[in-house]
N, CA, C and O atoms as a printed pandas DataFrame, in Angstrom:
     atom_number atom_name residue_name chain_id  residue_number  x_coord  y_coord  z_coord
0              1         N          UNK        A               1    6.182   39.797  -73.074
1              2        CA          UNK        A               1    7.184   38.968  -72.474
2              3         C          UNK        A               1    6.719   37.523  -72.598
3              4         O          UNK        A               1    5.559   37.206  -72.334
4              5         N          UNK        A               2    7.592   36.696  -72.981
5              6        CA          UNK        A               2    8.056   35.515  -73.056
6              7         C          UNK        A               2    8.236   34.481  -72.318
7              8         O          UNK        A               2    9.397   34.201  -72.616
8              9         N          UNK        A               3    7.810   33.481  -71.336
9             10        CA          UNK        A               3    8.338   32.729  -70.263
10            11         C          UNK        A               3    7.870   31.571  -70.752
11            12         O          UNK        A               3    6.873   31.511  -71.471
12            13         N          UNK        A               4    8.634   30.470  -70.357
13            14        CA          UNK        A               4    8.716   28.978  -70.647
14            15         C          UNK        A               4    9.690   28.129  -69.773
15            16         O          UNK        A               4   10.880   28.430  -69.680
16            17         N          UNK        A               5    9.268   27.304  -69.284
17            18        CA          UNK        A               5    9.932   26.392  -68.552
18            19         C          UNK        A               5   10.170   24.606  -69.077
19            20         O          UNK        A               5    9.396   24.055  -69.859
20            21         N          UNK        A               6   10.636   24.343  -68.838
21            22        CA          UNK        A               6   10.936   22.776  -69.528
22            23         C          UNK        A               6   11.749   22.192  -68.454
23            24         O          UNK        A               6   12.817   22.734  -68.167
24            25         N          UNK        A               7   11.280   20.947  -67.717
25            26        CA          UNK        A               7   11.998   20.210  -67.409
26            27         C          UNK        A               7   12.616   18.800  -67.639
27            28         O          UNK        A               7   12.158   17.987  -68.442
28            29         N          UNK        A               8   13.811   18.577  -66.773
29            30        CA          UNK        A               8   14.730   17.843  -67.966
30            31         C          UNK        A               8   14.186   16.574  -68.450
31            32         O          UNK        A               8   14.706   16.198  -69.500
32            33         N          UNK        A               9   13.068   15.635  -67.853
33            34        CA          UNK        A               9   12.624   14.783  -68.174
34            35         C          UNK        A               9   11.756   15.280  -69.483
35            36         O          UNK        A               9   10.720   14.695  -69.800
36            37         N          UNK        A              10   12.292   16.470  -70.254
37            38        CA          UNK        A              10   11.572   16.062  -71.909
38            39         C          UNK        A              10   12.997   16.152  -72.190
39            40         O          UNK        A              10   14.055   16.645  -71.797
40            41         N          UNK        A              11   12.273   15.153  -73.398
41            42        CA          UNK        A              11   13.893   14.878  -74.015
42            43         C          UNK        A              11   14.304   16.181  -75.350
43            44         O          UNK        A              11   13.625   16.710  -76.229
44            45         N          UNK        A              12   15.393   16.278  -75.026
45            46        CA          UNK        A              12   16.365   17.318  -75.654
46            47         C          UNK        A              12   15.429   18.214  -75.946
47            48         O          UNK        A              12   14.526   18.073  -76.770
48            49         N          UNK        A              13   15.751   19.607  -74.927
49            50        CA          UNK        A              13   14.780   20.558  -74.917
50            51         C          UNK        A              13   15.409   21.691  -75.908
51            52         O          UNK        A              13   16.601   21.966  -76.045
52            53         N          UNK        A              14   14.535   22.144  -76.415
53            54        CA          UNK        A              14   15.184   23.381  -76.744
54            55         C          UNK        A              14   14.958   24.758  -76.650
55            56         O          UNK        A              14   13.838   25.261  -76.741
56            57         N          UNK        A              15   15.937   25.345  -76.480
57            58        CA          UNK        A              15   16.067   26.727  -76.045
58            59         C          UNK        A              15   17.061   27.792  -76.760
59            60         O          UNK        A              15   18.281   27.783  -76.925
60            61         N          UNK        A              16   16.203   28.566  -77.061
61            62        CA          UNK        A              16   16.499   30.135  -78.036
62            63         C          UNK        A              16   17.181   29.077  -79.161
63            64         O          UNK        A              16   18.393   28.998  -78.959
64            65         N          UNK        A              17   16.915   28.583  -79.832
65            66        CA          UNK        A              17   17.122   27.954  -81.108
66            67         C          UNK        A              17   18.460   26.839  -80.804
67            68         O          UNK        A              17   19.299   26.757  -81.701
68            69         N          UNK        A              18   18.578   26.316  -80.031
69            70        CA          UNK        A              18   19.533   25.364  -79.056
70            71         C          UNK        A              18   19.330   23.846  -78.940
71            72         O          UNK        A              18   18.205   23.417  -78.685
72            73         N          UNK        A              19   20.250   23.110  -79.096
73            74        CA          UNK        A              19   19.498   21.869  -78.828
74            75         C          UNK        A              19   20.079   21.521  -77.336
75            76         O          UNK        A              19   21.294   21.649  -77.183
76            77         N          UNK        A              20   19.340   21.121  -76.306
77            78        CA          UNK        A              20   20.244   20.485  -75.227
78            79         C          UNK        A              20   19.700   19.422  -74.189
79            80         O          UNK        A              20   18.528   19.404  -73.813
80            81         N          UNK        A              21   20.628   18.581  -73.785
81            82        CA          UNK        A              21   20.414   17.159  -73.827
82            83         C          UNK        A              21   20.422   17.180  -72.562
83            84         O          UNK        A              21   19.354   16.990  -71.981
84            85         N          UNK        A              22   21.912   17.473  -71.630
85            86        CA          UNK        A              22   21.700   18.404  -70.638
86            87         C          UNK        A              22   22.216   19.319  -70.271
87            88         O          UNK        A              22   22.924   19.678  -71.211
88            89         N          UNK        A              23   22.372   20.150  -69.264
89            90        CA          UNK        A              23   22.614   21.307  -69.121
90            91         C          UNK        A              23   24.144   21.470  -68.544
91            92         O          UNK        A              23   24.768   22.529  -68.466
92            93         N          UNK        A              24   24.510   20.408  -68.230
93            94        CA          UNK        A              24   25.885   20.499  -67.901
94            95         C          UNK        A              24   27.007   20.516  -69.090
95            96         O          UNK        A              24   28.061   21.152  -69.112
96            97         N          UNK        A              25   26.394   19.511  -70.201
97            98        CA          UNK        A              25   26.577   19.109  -71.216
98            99         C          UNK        A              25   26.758   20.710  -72.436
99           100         O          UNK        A              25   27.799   21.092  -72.970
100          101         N          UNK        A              26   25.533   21.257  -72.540
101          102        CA          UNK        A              26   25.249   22.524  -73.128
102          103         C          UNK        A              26   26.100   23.539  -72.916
103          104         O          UNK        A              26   26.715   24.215  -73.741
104          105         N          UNK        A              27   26.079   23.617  -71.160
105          106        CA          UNK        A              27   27.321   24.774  -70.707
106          107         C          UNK        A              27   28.632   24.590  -71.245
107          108         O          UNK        A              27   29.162   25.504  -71.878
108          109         N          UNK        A              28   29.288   23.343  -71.029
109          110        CA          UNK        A              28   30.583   23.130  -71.901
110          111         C          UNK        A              28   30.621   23.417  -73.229
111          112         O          UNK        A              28   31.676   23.881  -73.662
112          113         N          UNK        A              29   29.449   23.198  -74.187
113          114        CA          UNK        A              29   29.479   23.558  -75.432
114          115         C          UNK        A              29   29.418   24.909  -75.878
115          116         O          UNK        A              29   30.124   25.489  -76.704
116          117         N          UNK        A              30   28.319   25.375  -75.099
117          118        CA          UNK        A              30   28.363   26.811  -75.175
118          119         C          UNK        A              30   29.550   27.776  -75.050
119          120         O          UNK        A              30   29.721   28.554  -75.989
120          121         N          UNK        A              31   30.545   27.827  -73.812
121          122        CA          UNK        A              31   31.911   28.242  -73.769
122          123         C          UNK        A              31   32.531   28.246  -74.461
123          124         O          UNK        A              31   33.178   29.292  -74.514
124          125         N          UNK        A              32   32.894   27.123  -75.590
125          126        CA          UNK        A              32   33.861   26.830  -76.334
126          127         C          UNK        A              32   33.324   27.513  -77.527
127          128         O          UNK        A              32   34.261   27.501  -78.325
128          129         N          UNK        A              33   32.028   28.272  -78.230
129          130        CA          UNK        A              33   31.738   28.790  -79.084
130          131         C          UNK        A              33   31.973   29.744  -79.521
131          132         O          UNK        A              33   31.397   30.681  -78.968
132          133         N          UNK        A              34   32.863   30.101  -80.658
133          134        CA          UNK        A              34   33.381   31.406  -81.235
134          135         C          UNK        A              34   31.944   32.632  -80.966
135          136         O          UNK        A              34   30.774   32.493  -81.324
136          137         N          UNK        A              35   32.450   33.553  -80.375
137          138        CA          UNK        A              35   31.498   34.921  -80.314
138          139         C          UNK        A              35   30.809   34.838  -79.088
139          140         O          UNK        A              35   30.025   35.778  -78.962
140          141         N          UNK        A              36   30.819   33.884  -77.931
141          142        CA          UNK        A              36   30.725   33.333  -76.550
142          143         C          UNK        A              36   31.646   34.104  -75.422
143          144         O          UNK        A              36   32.852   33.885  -75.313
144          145         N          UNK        A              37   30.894   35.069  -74.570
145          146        CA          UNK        A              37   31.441   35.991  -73.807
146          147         C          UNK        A              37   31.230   35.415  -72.249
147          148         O          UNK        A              37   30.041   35.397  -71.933
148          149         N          UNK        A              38   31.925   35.056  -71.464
149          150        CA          UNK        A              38   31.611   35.072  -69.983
150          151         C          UNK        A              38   31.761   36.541  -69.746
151          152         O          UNK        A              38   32.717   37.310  -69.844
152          153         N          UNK        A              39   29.921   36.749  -69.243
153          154        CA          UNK        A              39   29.970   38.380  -68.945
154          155         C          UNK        A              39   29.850   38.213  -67.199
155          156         O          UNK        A              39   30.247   39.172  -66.538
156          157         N          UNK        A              40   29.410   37.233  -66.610
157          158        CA          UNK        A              40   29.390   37.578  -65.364
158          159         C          UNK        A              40   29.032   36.546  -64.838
159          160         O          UNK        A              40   28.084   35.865  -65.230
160          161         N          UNK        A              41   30.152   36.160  -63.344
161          162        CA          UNK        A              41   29.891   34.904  -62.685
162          163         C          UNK        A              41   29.752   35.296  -61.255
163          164         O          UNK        A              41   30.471   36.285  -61.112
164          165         N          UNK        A              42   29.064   34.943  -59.913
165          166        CA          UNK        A              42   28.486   35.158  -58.820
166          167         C          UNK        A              42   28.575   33.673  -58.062
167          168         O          UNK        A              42   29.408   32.901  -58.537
168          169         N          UNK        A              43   28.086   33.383  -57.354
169          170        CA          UNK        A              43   27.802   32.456  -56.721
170          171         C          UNK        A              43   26.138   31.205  -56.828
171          172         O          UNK        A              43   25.887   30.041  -56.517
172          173         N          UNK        A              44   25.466   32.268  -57.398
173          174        CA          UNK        A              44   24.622   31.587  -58.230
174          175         C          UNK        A              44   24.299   31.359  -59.306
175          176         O          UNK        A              44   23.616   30.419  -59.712
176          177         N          UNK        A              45   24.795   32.260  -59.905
177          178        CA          UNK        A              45   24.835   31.900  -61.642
178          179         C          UNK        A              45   26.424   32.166  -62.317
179          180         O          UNK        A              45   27.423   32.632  -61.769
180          181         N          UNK        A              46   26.241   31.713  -63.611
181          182        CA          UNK        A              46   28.146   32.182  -64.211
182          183         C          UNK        A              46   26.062   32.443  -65.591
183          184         O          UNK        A              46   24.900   32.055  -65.707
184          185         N          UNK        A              47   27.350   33.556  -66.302
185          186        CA          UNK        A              47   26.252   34.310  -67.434
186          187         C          UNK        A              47   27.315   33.966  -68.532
187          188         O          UNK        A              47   28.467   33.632  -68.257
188          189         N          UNK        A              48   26.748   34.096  -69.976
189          190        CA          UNK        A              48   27.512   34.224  -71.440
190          191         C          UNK        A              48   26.541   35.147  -71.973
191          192         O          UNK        A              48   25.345   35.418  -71.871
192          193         N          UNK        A              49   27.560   35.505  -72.576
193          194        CA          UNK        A              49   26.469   36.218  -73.495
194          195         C          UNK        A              49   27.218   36.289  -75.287
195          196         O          UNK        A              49   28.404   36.445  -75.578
196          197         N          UNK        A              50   26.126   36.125  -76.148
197          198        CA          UNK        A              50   26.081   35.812  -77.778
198          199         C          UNK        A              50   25.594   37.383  -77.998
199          200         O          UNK        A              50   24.440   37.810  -77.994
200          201         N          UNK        A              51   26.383   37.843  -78.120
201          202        CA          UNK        A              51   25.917   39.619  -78.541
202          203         C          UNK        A              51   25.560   39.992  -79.927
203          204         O          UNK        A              51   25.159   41.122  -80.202
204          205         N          UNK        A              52   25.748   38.760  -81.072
205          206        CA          UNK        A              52   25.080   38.853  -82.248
206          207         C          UNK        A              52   24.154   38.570  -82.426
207          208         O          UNK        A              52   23.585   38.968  -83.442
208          209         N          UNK        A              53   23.240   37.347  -81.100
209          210        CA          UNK        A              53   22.171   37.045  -81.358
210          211         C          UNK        A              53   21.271   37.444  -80.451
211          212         O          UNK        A              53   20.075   37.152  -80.420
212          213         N          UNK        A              54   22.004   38.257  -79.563
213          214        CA          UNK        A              54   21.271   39.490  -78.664
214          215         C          UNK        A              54   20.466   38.348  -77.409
215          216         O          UNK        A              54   19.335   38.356  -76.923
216          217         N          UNK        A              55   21.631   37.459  -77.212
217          218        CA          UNK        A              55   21.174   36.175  -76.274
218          219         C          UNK        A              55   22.198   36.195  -74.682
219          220         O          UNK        A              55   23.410   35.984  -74.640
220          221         N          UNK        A              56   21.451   36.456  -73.692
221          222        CA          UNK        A              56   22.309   35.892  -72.547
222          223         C          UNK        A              56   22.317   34.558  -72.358
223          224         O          UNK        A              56   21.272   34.184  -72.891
224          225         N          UNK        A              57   22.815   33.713  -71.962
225          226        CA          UNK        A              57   22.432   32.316  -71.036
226          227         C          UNK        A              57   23.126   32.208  -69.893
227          228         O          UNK        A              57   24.356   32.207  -69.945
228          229         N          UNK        A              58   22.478   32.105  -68.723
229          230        CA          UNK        A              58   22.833   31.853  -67.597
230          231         C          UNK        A              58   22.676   30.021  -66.738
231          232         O          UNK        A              58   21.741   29.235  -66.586
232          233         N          UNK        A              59   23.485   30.021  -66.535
233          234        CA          UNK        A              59   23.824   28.661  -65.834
234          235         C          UNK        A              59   23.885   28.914  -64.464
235          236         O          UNK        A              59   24.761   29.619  -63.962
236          237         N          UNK        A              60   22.633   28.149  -63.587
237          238        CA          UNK        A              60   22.881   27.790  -62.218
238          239         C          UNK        A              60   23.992   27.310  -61.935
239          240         O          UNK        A              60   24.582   26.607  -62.756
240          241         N          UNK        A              61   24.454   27.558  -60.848
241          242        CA          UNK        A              61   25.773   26.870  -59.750
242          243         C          UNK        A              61   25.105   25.513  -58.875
243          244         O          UNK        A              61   23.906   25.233  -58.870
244          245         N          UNK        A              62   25.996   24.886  -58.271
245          246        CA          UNK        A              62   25.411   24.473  -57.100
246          247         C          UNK        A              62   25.000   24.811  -56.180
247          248         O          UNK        A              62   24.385   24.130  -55.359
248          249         N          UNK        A              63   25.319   26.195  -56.118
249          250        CA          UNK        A              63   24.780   26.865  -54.820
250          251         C          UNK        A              63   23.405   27.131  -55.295
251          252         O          UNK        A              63   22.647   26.645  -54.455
252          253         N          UNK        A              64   22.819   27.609  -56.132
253          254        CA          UNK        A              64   21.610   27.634  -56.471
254          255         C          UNK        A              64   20.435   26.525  -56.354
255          256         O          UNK        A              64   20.473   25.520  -57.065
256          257         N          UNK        A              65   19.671   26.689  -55.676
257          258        CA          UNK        A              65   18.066   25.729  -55.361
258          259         C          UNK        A              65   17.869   25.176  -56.384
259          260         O          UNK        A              65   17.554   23.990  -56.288
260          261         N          UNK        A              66   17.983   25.899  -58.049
261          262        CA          UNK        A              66   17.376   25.635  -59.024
262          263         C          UNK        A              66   18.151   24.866  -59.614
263          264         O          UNK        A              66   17.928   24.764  -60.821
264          265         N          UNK        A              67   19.336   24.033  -59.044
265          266        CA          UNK        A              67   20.611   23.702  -59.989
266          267         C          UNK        A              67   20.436   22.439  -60.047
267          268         O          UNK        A              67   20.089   21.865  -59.015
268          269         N          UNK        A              68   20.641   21.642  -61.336
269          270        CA          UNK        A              68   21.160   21.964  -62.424
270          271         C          UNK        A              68   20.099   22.912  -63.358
271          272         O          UNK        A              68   19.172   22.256  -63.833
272          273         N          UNK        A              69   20.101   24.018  -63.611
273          274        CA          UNK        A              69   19.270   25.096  -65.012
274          275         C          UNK        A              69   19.831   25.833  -65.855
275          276         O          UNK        A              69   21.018   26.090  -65.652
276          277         N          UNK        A              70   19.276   26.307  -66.857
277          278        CA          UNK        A              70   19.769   27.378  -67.539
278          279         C          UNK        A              70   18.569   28.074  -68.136
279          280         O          UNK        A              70   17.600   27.659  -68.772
280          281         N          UNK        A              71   18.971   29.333  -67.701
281          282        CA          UNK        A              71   17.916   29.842  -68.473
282          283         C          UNK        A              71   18.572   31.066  -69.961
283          284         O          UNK        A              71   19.622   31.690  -70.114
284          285         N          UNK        A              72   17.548   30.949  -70.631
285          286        CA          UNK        A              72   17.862   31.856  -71.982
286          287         C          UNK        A              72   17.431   32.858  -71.740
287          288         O          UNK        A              72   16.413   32.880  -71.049
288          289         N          UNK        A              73   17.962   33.984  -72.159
289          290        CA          UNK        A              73   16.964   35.585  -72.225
290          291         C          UNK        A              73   17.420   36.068  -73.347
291          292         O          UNK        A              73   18.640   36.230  -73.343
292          293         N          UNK        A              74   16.697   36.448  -74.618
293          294        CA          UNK        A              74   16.826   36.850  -75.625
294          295         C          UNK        A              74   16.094   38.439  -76.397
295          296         O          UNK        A              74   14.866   38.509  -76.457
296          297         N          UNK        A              75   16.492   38.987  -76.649
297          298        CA          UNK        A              75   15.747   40.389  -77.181
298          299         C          UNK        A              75   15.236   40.526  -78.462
299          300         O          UNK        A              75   15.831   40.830  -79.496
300          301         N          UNK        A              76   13.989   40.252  -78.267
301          302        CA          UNK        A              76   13.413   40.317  -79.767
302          303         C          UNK        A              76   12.491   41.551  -79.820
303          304         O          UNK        A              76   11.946   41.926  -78.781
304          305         N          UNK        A              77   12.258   42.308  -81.179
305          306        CA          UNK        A              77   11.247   42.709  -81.442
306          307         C          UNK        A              77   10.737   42.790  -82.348
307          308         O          UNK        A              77   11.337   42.422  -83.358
308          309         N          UNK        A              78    9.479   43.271  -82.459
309          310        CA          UNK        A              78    8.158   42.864  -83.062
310          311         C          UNK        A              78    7.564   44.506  -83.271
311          312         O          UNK        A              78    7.210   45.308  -82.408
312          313         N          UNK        A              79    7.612   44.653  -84.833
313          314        CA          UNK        A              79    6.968   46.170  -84.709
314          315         C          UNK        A              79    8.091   47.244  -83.786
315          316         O          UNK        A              79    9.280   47.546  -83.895
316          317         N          UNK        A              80    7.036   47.579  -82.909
317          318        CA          UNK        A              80    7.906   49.234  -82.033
318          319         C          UNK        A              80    7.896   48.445  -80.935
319          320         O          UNK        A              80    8.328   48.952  -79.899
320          321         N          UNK        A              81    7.475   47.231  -80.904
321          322        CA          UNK        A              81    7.999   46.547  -79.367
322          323         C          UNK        A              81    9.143   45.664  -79.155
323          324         O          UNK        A              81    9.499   44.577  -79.611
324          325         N          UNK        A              82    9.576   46.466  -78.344
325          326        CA          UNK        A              82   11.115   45.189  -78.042
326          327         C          UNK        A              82   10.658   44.892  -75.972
327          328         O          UNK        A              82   10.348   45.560  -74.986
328          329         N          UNK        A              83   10.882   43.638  -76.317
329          330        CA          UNK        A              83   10.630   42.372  -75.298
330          331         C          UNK        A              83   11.643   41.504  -75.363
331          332         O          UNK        A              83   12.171   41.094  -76.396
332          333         N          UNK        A              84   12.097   41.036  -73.540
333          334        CA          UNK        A              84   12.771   39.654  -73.416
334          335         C          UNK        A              84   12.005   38.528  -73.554
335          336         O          UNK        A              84   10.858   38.285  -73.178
336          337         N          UNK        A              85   13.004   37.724  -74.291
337          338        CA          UNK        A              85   12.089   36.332  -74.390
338          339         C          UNK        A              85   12.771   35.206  -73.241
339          340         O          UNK        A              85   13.982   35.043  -73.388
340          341         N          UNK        A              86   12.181   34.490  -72.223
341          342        CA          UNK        A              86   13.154   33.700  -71.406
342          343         C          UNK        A              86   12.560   32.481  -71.492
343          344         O          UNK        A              86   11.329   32.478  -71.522
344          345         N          UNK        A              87   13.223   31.295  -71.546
345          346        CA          UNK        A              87   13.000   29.932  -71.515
346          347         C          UNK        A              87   14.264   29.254  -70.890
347          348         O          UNK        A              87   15.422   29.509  -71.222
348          349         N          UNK        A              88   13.863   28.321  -69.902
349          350        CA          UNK        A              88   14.655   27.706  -69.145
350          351         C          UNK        A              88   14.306   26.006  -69.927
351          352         O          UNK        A              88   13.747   25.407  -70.846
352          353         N          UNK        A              89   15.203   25.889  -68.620
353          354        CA          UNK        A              89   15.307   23.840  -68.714
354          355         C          UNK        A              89   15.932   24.034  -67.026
355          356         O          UNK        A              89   16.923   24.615  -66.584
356          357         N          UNK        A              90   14.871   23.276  -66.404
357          358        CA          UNK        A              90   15.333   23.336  -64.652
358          359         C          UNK        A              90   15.398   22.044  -64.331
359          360         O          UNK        A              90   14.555   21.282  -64.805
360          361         N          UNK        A              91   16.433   21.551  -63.448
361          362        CA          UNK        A              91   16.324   20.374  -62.963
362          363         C          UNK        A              91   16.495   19.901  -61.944
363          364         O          UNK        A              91   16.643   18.700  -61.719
364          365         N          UNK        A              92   16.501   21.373  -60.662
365          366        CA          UNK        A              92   15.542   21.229  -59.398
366          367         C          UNK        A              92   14.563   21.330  -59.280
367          368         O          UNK        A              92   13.768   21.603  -60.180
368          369         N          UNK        A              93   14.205   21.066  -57.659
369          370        CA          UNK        A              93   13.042   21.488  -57.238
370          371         C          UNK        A              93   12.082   21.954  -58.143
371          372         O          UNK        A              93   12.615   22.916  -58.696
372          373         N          UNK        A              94   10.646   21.753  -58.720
373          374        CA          UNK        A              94    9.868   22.600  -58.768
374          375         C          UNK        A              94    9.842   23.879  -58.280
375          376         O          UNK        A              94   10.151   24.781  -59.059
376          377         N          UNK        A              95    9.415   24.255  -56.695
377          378        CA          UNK        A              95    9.283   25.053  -56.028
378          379         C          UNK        A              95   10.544   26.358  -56.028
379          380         O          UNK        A              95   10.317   27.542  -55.779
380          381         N          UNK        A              96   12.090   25.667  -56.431
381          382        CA          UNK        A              96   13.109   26.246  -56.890
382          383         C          UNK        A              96   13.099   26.957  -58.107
383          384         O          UNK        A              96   13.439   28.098  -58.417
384          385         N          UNK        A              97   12.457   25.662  -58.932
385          386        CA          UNK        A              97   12.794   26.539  -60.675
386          387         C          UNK        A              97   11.372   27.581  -60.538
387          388         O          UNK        A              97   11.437   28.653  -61.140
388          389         N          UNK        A              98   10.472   27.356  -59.982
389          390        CA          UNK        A              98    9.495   28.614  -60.354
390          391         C          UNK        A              98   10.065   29.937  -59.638
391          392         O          UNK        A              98   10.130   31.040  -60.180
392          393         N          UNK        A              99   10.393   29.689  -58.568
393          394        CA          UNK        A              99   11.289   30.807  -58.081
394          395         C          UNK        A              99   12.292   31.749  -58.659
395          396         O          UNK        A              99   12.474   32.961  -58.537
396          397         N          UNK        A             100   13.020   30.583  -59.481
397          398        CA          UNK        A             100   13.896   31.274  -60.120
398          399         C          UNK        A             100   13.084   32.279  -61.356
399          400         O          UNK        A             100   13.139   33.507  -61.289
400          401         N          UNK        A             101   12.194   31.409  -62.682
401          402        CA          UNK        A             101   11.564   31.855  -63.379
402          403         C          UNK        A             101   10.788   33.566  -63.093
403          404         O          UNK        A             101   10.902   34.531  -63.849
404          405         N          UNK        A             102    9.946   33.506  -61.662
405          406        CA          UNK        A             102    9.761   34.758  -60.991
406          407         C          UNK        A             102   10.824   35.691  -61.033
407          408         O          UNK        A             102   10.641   36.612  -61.829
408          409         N          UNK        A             103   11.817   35.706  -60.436
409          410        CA          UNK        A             103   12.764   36.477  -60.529
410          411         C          UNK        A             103   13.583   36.759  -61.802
411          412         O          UNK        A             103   14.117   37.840  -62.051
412          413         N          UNK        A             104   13.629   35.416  -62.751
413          414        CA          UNK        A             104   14.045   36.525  -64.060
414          415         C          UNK        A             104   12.701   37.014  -64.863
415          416         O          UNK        A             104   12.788   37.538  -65.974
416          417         N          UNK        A             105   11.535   36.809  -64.243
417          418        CA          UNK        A             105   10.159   37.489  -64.800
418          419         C          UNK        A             105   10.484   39.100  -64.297
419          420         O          UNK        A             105   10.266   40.019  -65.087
420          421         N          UNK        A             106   10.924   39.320  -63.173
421          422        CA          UNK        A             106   10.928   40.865  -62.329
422          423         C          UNK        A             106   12.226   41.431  -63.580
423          424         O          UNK        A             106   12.117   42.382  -64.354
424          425         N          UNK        A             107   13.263   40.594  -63.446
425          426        CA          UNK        A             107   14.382   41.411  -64.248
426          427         C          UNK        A             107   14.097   41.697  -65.743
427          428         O          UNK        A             107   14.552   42.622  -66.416
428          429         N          UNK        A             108   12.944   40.358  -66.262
429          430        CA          UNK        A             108   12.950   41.241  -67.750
430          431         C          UNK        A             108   11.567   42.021  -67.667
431          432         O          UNK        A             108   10.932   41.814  -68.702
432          433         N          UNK        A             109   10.853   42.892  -66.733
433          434        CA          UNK        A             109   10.447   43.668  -66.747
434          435         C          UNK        A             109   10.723   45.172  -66.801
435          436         O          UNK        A             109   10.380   46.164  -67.444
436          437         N          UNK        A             110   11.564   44.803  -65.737
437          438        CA          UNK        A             110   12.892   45.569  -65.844
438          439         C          UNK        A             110   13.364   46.527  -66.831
439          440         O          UNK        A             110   13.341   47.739  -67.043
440          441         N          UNK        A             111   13.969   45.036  -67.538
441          442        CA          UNK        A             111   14.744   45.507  -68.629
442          443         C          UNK        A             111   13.689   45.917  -69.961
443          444         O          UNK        A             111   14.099   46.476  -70.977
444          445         N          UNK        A             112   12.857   45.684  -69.825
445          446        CA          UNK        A             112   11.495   45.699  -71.103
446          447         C          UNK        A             112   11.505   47.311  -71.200
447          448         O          UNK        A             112   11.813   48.053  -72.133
448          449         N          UNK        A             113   11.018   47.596  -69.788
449          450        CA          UNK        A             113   10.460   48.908  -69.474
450          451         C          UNK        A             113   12.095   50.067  -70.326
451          452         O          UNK        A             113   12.174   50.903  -71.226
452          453         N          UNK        A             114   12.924   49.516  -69.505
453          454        CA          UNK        A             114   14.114   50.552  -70.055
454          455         C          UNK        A             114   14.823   50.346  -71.218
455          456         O          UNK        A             114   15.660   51.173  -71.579
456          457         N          UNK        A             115   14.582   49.292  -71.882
457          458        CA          UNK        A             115   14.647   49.474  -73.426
458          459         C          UNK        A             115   13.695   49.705  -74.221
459          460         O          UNK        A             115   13.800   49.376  -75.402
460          461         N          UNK        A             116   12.097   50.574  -73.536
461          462        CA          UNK        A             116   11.262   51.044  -74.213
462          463         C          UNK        A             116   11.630   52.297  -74.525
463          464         O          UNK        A             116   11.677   52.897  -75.599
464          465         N          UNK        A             117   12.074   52.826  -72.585
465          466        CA          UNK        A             117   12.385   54.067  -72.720
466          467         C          UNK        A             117   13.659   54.665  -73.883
467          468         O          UNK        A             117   13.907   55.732  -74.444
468          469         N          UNK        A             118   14.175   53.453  -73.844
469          470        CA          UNK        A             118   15.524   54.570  -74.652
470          471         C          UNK        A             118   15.350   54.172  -76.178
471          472         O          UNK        A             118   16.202   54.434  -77.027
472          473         N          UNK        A             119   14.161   53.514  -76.437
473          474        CA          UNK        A             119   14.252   53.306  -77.978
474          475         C          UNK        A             119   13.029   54.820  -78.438
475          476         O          UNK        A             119   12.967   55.416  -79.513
476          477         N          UNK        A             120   12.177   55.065  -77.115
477          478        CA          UNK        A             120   11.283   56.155  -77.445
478          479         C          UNK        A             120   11.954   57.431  -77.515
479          480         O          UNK        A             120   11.681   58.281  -78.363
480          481         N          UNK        A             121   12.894   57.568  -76.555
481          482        CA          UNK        A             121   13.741   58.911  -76.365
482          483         C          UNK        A             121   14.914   58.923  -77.112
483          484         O          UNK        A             121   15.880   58.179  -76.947
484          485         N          UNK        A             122   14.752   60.020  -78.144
485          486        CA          UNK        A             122   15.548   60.092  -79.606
486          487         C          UNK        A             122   16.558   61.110  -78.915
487          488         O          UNK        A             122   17.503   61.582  -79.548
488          489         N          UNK        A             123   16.335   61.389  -77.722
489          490        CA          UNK        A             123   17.846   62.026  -77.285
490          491         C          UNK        A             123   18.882   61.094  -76.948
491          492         O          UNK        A             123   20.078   61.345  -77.098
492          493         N          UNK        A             124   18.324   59.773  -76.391
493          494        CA          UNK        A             124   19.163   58.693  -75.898
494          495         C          UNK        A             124   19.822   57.707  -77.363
495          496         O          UNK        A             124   20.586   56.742  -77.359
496          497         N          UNK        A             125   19.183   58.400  -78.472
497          498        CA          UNK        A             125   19.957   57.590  -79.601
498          499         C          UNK        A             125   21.637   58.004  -80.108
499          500         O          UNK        A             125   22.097   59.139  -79.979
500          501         N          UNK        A             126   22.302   56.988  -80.617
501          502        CA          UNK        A             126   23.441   57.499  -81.110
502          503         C          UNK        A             126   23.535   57.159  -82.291
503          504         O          UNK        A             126   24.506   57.512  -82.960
């Protein structure tokens, strides 16, 4: 697993092969991109997801500590290992964006573990 953080005072960060200047800026661009899915919006995050490039991006709300952020989660693998890769750009709090980072550290463990399992178990293939 993958983790990276960037905050917005570097200039034009980039993320999962992205250029972005800022994040409010990015989110608008991102939406408007052919193959750009709003898969899921909450009160703390709105999600997209790029299902060809096997990329979520999630955008903090205002309700979120960590807001203005976005973080990337991407599925790569390497050999027989498949791993999330996550890199943000936060532009709260410190103490907020590591928080957040923690918690999508727990979810792509998560998800690591159960896309080990079903790439090992040839009953779960189709």
């Amino acid at each position: 697993m993958l983790m990276t953080y960037a905050s917005p005072a570097d200039a034009a960060a980039q993320l999962c092969d992205q250029e972005i200047v800022t994040v409010e800026l990015f989110q608008g661009v991102l939406q408007r991109q052919p193959g750009i899915e709003r898969i899921k919006e909450d009160a703390r995050y709105v999600s997209y997801a790029d299902r060809d490039a096997q990329i979520v991006w999630n955008f903090t709300t205002s309700a979120n500590p960590a807001h203005p952020a976005v973080v990337c989660r991407r599925i790569v693998q390497t050999g027989e290992t498949i791993a999330v890769e996550t890199t943000s750009l936060c532009g709260g709090p410190q103490p907020a964006c590591e928080r957040m980072m923690r918690d999508f550290e727990q979810l792509d463990k998560s998800l690591g573990q159960y896309m080990q399992n079903q790439s090992a178990d040839p009953s779960t293939a189709q």
